[in-house]
C-alpha positions as CSV (number, residue, x, y, z in Angstrom):
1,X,3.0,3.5,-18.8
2,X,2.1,0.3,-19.7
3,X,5.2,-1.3,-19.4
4,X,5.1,0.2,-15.4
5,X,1.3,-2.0,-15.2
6,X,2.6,-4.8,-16.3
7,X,5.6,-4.7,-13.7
8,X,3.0,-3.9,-11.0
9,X,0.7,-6.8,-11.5
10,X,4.1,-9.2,-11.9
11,X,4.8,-7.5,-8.3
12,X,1.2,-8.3,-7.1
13,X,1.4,-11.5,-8.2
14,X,4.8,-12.7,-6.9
15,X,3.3,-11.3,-3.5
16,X,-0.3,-13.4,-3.5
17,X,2.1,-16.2,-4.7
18,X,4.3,-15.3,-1.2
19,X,0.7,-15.2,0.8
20,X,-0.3,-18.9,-0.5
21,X,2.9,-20.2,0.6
22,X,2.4,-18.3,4.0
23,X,-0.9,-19.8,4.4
24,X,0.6,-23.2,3.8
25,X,3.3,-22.5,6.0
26,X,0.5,-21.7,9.2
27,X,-1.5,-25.3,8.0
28,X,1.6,-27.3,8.9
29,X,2.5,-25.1,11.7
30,X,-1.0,-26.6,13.0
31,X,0.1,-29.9,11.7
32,X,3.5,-29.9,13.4
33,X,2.0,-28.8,16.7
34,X,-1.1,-31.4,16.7
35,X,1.5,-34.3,15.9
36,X,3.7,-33.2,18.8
37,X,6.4,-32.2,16.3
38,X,6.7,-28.8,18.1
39,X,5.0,-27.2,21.3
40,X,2.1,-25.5,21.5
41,X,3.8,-22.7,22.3
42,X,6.2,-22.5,19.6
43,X,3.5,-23.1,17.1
44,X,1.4,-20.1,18.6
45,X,5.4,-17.6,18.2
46,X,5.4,-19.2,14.8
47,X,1.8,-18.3,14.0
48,X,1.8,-15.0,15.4
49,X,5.3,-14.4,13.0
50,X,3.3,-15.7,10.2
51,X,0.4,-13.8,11.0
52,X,1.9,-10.3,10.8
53,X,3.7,-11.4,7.9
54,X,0.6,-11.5,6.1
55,X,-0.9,-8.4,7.6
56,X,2.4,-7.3,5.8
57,X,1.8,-8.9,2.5
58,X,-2.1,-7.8,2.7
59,X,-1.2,-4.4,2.9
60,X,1.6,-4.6,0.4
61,X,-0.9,-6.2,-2.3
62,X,-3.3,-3.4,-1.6
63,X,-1.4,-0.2,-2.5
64,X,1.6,-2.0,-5.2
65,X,2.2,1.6,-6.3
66,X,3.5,2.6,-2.7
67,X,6.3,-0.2,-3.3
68,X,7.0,-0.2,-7.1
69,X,8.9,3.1,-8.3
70,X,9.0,2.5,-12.0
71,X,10.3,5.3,-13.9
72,X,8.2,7.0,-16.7
């Protein structure tokens, strides 16, 4: 059992790890689109992609158990 706890919070972390980089990822979408890099409307695609991702990753962090089937 303990072994399946540790694999969980190693799961958790690897996916707060993979929201940091997603919150990253919507600053220089913002960047990007304030220097003209890319149009406001493919900033606002971009962030809406990014945006559910994270809904995604939220709900992933949440409930680990749902995604992790370690055998006992």
């Amino acid at each position: 059992m303990a072994q399946a706890l540790i694999y969980i919070a190693h799961f958790v972390s690897k996916l707060t790890d993979a929201d940091a980089e997603n919150a990253e990822t919507q600053h220089w979408l913002h960047t990007a689109s304030s220097c003209g890099y890319i149009s406001q409307e493919t900033s606002e695609e971009l962030l809406e992609s990014s945006l559910q991702i994270g809904r995604m990753l939220g709900k992933m962090i949440n409930a680990p158990k749902v995604f992790c089937k370690v055998s006992e």
